[in-house]
Structures are given as C-alpha cells and as structure tokens.
C-alpha positions in Angstrom: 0.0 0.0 0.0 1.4 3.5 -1.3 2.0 5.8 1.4 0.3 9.7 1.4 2.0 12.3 0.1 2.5 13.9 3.4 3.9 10.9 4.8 6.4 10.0 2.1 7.4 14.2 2.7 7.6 13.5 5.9 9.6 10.2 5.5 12.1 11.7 3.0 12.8 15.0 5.1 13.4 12.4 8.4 15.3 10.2 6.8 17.9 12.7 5.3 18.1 14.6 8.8 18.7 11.0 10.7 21.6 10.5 8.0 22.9 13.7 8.4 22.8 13.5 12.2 24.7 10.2 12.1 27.0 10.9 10.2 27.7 13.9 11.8 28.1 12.2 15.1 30.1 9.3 13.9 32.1 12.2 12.5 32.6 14.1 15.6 33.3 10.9 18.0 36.0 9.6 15.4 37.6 12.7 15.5 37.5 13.3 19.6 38.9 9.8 19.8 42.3 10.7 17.5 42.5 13.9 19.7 42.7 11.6 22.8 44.2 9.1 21.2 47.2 11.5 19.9 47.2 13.2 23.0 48.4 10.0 25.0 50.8 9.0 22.1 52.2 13.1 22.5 52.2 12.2 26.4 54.2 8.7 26.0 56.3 10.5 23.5 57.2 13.4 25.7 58.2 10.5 28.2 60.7 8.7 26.0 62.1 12.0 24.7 63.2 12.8 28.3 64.6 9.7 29.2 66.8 10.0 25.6 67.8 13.5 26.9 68.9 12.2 30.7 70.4 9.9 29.4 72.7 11.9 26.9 73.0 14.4 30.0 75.0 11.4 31.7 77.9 12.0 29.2 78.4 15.4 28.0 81.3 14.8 25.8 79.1 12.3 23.3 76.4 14.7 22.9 77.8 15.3 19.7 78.3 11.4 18.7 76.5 9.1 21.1 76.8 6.0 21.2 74.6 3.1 22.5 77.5 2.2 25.0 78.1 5.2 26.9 74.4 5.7 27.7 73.7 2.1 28.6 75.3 2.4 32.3 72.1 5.1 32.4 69.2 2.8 31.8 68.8 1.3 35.5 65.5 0.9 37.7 66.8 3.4 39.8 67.3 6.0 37.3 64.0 5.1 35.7 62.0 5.4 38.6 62.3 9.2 37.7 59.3 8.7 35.2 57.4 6.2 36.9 53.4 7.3 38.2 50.1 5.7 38.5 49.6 6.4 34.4 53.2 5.7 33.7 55.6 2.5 33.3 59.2 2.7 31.8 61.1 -0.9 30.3 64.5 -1.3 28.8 65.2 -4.0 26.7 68.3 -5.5 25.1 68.1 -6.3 21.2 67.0 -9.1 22.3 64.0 -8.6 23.9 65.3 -8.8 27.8 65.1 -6.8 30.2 67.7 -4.4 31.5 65.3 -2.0 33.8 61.7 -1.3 34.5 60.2 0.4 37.0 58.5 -0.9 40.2 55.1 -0.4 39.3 55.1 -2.8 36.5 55.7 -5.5 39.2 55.9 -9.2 38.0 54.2 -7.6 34.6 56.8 -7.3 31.6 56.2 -5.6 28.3 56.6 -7.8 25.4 59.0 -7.1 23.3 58.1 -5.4 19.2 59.3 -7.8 16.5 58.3 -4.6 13.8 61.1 -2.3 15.6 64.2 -2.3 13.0 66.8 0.2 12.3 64.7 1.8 9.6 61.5 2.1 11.8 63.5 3.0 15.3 59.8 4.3 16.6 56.5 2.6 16.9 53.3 2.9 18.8 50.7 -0.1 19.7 48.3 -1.0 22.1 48.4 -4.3 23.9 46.8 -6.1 26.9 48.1 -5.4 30.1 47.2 -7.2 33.4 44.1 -6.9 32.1 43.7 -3.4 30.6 44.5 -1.4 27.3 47.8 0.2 27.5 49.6 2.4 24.9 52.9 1.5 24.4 55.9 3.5 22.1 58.9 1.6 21.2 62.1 3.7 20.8 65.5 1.4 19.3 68.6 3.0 20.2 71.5 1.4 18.0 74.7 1.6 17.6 76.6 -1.3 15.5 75.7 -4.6 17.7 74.8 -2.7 20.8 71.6 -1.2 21.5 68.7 -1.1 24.0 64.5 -0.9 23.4 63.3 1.9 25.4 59.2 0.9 26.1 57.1 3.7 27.8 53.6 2.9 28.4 50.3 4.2 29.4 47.1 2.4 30.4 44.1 3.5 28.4 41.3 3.1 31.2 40.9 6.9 31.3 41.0 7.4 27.8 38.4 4.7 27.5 36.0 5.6 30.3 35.7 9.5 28.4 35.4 7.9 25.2 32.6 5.5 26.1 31.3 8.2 28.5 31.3 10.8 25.2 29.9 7.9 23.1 26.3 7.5 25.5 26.0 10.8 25.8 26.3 11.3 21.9 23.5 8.5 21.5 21.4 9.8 24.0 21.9 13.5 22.5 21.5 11.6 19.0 18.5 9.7 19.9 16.6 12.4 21.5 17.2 14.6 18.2 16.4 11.7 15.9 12.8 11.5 18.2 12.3 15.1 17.6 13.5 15.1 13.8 11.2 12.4 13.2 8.5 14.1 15.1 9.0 17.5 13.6 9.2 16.0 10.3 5.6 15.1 10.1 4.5 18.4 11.8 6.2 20.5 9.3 4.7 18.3 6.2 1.1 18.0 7.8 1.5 21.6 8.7 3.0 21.8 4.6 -0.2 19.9 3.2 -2.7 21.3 5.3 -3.5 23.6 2.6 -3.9 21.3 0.0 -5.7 19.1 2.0 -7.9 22.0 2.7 -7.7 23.0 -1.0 -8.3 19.1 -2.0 -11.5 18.9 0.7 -12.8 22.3 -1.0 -12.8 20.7 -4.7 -14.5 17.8 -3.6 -17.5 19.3 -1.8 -17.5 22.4 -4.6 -20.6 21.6 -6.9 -21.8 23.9 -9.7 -24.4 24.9 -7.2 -21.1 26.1 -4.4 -19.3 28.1 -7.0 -19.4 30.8 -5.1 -16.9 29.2 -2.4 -13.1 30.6 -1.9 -10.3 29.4 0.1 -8.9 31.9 2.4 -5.5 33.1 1.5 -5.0 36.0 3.3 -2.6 35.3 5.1 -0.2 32.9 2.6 2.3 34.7 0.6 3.9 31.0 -0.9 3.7 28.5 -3.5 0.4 27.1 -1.7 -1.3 30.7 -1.3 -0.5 31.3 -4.8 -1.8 27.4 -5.8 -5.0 28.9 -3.5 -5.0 32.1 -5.9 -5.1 30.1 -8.8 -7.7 28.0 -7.3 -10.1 30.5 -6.7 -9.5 32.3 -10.1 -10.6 29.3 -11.3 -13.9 29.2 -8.9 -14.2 32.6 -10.2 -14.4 32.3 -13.7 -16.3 28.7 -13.7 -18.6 30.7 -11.4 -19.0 33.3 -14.1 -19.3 30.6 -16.8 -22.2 29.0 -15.0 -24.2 31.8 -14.9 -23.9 33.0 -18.6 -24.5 29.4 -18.9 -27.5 29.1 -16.6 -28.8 32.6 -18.3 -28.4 31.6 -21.3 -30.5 28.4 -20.8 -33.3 30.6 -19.2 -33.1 32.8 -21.9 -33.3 30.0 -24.5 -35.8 28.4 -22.8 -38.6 31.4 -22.3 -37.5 32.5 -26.0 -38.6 29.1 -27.2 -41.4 28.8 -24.9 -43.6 31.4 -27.3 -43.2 30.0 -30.5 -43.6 26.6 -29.0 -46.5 27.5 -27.8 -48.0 29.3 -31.0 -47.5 25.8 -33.0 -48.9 23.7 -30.6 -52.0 25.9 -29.9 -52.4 26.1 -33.1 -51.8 22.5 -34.3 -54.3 22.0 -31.6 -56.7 24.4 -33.8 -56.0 22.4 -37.0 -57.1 19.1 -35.5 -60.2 20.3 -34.1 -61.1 22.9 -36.9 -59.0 22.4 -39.8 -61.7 20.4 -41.7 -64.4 22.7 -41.4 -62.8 26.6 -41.3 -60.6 27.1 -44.2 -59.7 30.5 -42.7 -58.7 28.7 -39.2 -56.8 25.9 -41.2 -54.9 29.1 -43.5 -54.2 30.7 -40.4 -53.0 28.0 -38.2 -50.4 26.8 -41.2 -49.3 30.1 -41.9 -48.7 30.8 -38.1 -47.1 27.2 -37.4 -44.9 28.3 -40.8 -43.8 31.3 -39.3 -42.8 30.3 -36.1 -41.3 27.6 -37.6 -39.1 29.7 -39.1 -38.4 31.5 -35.9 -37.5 28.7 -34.5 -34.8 27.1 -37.4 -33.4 31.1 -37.1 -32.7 30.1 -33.3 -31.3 27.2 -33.7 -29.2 28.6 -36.1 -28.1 31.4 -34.4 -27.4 29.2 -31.3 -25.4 26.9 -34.1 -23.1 29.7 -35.1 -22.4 31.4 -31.8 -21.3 27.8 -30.8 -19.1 27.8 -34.0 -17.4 31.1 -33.4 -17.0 30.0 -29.3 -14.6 27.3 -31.1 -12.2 29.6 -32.7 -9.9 26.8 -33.2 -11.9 25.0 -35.7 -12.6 28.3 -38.3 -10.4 28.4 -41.4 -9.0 32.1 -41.8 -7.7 33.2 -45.2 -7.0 37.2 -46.3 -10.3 39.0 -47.2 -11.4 42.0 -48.4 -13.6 43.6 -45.4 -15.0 45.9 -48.3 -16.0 43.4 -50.8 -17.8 41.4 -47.8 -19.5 44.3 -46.8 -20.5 45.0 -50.3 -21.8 41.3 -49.9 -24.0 41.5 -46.9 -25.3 45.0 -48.7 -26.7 43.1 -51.4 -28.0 40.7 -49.1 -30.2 42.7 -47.4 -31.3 45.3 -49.9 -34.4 43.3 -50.5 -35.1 44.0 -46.5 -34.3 47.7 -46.8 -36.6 48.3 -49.8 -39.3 47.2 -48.0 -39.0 49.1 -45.5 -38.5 51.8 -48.1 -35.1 52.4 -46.5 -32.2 53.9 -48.2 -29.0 51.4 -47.6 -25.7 53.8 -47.9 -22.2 52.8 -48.1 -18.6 54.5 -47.5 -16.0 53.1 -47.8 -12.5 51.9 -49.2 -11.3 48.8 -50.9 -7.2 48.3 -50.8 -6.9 49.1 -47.0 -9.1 46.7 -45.3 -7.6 43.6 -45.6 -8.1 41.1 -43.0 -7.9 37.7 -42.0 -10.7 35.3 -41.0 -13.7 33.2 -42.1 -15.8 34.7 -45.3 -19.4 33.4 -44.2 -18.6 34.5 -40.6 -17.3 38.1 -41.5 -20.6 38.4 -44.1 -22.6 37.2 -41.2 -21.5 39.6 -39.0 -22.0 42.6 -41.2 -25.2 41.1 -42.4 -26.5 41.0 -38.3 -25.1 44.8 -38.4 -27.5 45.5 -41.4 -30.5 43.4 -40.3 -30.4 44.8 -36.7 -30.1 48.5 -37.9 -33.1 48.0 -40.5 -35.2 46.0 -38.2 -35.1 48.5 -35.9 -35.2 51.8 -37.9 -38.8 53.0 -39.5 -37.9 55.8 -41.8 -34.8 57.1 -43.6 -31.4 55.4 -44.1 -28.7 52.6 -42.8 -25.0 54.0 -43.9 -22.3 51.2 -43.6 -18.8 52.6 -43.3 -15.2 51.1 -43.4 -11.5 52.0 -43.0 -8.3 51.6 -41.4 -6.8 52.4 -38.6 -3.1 51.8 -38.2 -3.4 48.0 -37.1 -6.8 47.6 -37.3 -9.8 47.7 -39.9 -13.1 48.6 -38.8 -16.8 48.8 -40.4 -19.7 51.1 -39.0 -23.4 50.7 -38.9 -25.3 53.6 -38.5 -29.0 54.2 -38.6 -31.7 56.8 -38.1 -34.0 55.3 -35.4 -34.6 55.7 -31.8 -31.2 54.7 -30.9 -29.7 52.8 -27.9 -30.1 54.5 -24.2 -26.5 55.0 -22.5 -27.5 52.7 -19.6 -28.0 49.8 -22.2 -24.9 50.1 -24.8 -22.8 47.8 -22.4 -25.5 45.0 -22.6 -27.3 44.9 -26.3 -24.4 42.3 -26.7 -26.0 39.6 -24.6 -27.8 37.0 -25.8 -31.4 37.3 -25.9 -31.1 40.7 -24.5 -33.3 43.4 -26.2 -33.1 47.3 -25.4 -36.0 48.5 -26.3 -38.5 45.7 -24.2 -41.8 47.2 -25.0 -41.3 46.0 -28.6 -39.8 43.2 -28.2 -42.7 41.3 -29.4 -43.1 43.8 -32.4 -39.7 43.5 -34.0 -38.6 40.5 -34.8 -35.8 38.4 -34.0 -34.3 36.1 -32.3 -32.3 38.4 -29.6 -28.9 36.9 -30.7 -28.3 39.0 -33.5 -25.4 41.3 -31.6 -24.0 38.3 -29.2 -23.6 36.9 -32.5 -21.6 39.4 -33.5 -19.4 39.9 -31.0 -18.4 36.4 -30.4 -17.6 36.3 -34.6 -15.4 40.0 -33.9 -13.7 37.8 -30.3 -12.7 34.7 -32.8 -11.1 36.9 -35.5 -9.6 38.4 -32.5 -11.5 41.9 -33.1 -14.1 43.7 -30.7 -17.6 45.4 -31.0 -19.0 48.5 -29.7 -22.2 50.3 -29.3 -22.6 53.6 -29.1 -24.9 56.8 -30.5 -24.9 57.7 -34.0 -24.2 61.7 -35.3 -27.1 60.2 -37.5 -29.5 60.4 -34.5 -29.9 56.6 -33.8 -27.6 54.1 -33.2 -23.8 53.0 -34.5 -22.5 49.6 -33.9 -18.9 49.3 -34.6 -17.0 46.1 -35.3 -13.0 46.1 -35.0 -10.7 43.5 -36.6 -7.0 42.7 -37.2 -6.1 44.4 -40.6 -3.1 42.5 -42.7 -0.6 44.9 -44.7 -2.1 45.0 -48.4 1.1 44.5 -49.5 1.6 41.4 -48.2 -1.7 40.2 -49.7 -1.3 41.8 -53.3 0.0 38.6 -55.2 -2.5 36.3 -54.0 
C-alpha cells in the first residue's frame, strides 16, 4: 500500500536529517577519539624523549656522537623510577628482547618485546593487553653497530576509555533524543506543509456547480500554496462566471422558445379540431405554425453559429477584403431595406481593409449589423462605413432610429437581451443577433462596440486585425 504524500514528505525529510545526524556524530566521536588518542601517544612521546635526553645528560662529551654504549650504564631501575606514576611505566630492553630495567610499578608484569622495531623504523606505537587493561605503548631502538637497547614507555588506556565511552552514550542519548524530535517534527512541518492542499483538496471535492461561489482563504499565505490557492479561486471565479452565462443563457433560450412553442402547438391543436371545417382557421393555423417555424430554425441557427465562433480553433482564416464582404452582406439585405423603403448607404474603401478570418462569418456579421439596424429603424437610411486604422480595420453601422439608451450600450451584446422591451414582441428576431456578433469579432480576434450615431440613432462598430495590403497583393 502506497504511502500519502504527506507521509512520504515526511519520511524523505526524516530520513535525510537521521543520515545527516549520524553521520555527523560518527564524525565528531572519530575525531574526539584521535584527539585523545594523539594526545596520550604526544604524552608517551614526551616521556621517551626525556629519558633520551637524561640519558645523553650522563655523558656530556658524546652529545655530539653518542653512542649506545656510553648511555647504557644510564638505563637502571633506579634511574627510571624518575618517570614512573600511577599512568606511567618505563622498560628497557636488550636487542633481544630482555630486560635491562623497568620500574616498580610494573611489578611481575613485563612488556613484550616489538618484532616490527628495525633500524629503519626506530619508533612505533601499539596497544596491547596489560594485566588486564589497554595500555599504549611507544617503542624507541637506540642502535649503535651490535649494541643497542629498546626503550618501552607505556600508558594504560582506562581513562581514555572511560571519556570515550562516556562521550559515546552521551552522543546516542543526544542523538537519539534529536532523531525523536527530527522524526517528530518531520511530520509536523509536512502536515502543517499539506494542510492547505488538503484543505484546497476537501474544498474541490464538496464544490458543486451549485457552491461556486466558495473561496479558500489566503489572506494570510504569501507562498507556493497561497498562490496554488490564488489560482484555485480564479478558477472558482471564472467557472462561477461561466455558470451563470451558462444558466442565463439556458433561461433565456428556454422562455425565448417557450412562445413560439407555444404558438405551434395551440395552433396545431386548432388544426385538428377545426381544420376540416374553417378554411380561414386551417390558413391561419399553417401560416402561423410556418412562421414560427421559421423563428425557431433562425434560433437554432443562431445558437449553431455562436457555438461555432465559441470554437475559434476549428474556423479556417484566409485574407479578405472587409470591403468586398460588406459589399456582400449590402446586397444581401437590400431586398429588407426596400421594403422598409429604407435607403442602404455605403462608405467606404477597398485596398486598406484587408483582414484575416472566415468569409461566411465576417458576411454574417455585417449582415447582423444591417439586419439589426433596419429592423429597428422605421424611416430614412442605414449607412455602412469602413476604414483603417493603423493595425486595425473597422466597419460602422449607422442608422436613423430611436437609438440605444447610455444605460443599455454595455448589454445589447448579450444574448437574448433586447433594449427596447416594450417592442420586443413587435420586431422581430431572435435576440442573438449582436451576441452573435461579437463572439464572430472575439474569434477573428477583433471587438464590437455600441454607441450613438451623429445620424440620431444608433452606430455599432465592429473592430478587426487588418493584414498589410502589400503582403496580400500577389494572391
């Protein structure tokens, strides 16, 4: 079974302290052991080095060339009982390993002779058994031809030992009291490390798209997690925001589809009980269901192309004219003008408005521009305007009729949404006419504006990307 994420934290980050710890510790304890252990070889040292000196003292005239005979008279009991203590014991051997003087306190104990002594390696130092205890022992030859005598000063241990294993509990216990608190720590720092995103984790699970309006508390984070807890609610934020257009628009859709819904089934309703004996009911009734009928395919259309230009990715962009299509959409809705006995005007320019995007989108979107200005405008003109703008490449609708109040321009864009609500019912439409609009100018990577027309009424103006004519000329 897989461990948490705060546990394996927690393991990792307690494991690499217990390592560290050790190894520090080991490191320390071998290093205090060679100070005490070169301390006692400095001590044993010292020791032999006097002796060497008294013993040179004893005849002045070889101090310059001694030799192992004129010191040898030197090396008695007597004369060695000079360096002898409770931590000290002085032996002098012949080449051959026997004893010429040792000092009382060895006793009936002798120190055995070094078979690795030799006249290249005249010093040595080694620890052996004695009488039951650890003793260091140096060896010093002195040599001179086939003379010579083996100088063995020696130390016991016990004190040395007792601090080391004294030093050695005391670093386990200091050791083992950290490694308890490492490890304890450990998992206090990661659960207090994953609190958040346990918090963050318990937040997402019990979020529905009925608790968007849930956010974690970050006030007082300034770290990887509060900014993980930023992120988080940005997120909450703009799926919050998503829901509702989503929500709205589904209200919207539904009470726009309620009525002509209604219509055909009241009067499908009409045809089956009177459609055999009124010919003006059964006229009426097919012309009605016809029409709203049509209402309806306009809906669905309109909800087919907004969901088309919502998925930018998927439209095929190529260099067009903006001119030519708003020459296009003109044409297009002439036939609506004339009726209306509206004049349709148009200003505009040809080589500078070059842009990049989807042909039946762009026409769509001046065509909406059109239709919405005619629908909505009972005598004199529509004027349809382009040019350029540095980067940009716009085209203008402006018409002669009541025009959009100031406290409505920032919302004629929403879908279903109609300024003018007391004739809603009157002109007709599907209320997605501008959304539709402005998602087409959002995909081409343009924008859309309302505002008043010098004309009196209103001007919608749509905003896109313009491409350098130059580059476009040879295609």
């Amino acid at each position: 079974m897989s461990l948490s994420f705060k546990w394996r934290i927690a393991a990792a980050y307690a494991s690499l302290l217990v390592v560290v710890l050790i190894a520090t510790s080991g490191l320390l304890f071998s290093r205090f052991r060679a100070i005490l252990y070169d301390q006692a070889r400095q001590r044993v040292n010292t020791t032999v080095h006097e002796i060497v000196q008294a013993a040179r003292s004893t005849d002045p005239f070889a101090s310059q060339d001694l030799t192992v005979e004129s010191i040898l008279p030197f090396f008695t009991s007597a004369n060695l009982e000079t360096w002898a203590s409770p931590s000290t014991f002085v032996q002098v051997d012949t080449l051959a390993g026997y004893p010429i003087a040792r000092t009382s306190n060895l006793g009936g104990i002798r120190i055995p002779p070094n078979a690795n002594l030799s006249s290249a390696h005249d010093t040595a130092y080694r620890t052996i058994a004695f009488d039951g205890h650890s003793v260091l022992v140096e060896d010093r030859l002195l040599r001179s031809g086939s003379s010579g005598a083996i100088i063995h000063v020696a130390e016991p241990l016990d004190a040395l030992e007792r601090t080391l294993a004294a030093t050695r509990d005391t670093i386990a216990l200091v050791l083992f009291g950290a490694v308890v608190a490492v490890i304890v720590l450990s998992f206090a720092i990661a659960s207090r490390a994953i609190a958040p995103i346990a918090r963050l984790s318990r937040a997402m699970r019990e979020i529905g798209s009925d608790r968007l309006d849930r956010r974690l508390d970050v006030a007082r984070r300034d770290d990887e997690i509060g900014e993980l807890m930023r992120s988080f609610n940005d997120l909450l934020a703009r799926l919050e925001e998503a829901f509702a257009r989503e929500r709205q628009f589904i209200s919207d859709a539904s009470h726009e589809l309620k009525t002509p819904l209604t219509s055909i089934n009241a009067n499908a309703q009409l045809l089956l009980r009177w459609g055999d004996r009124d010919e003006r009911v059964r006229i009426e009734s097919l012309e009605t269901i016809e029409h709203e009928s049509a209402t309806l395919a306009e809906m669905v259309n309109g909800m087919l192309t907004l969901a088309k230009a919502d998925r930018g990715d998927a439209i095929p962009k190529e260099p067009l004219s903006l001119a030519h299509v708003a020459q296009e959409a003109l044409r297009s809705c002439a036939a609506r003008a004339a009726e209306k006995g509206l004049a349709l005007e148009y200003d505009g320019t040809d080589a500078s408005t070059i842009v990049e995007g989807d042909a039946h989108l762009l026409r769509q979107l001046v065509g909406n521009l059109i239709e919405n200005a005619i629908k909505f405008t009972t005598t004199g003109h529509v004027r349809v305007a382009l040019g350029a703008d540095g980067a940009h490449a716009w085209v203008e609708v402006h018409d002669t009729g009541p025009g959009i109040p100031d406290e409505e321009l920032g919302r004629v864009f929403e879908r279903f949404y109609r300024a003018d609500k007391a004739r809603s019912r009157d002109v007709p439409g599907t209320g997605l006419g501008l959304a539709i609009v402005r998602s087409i100018a959002r995909v081409h990577g343009g924008t859309v504006e309302a505002r008043r027309s010098p004309d009196g009424g209103a001007c919608i103006r749509a905003t896109l990307p313009r491409l350098d004519p130059t580059l476009t000329a040879d295609s």
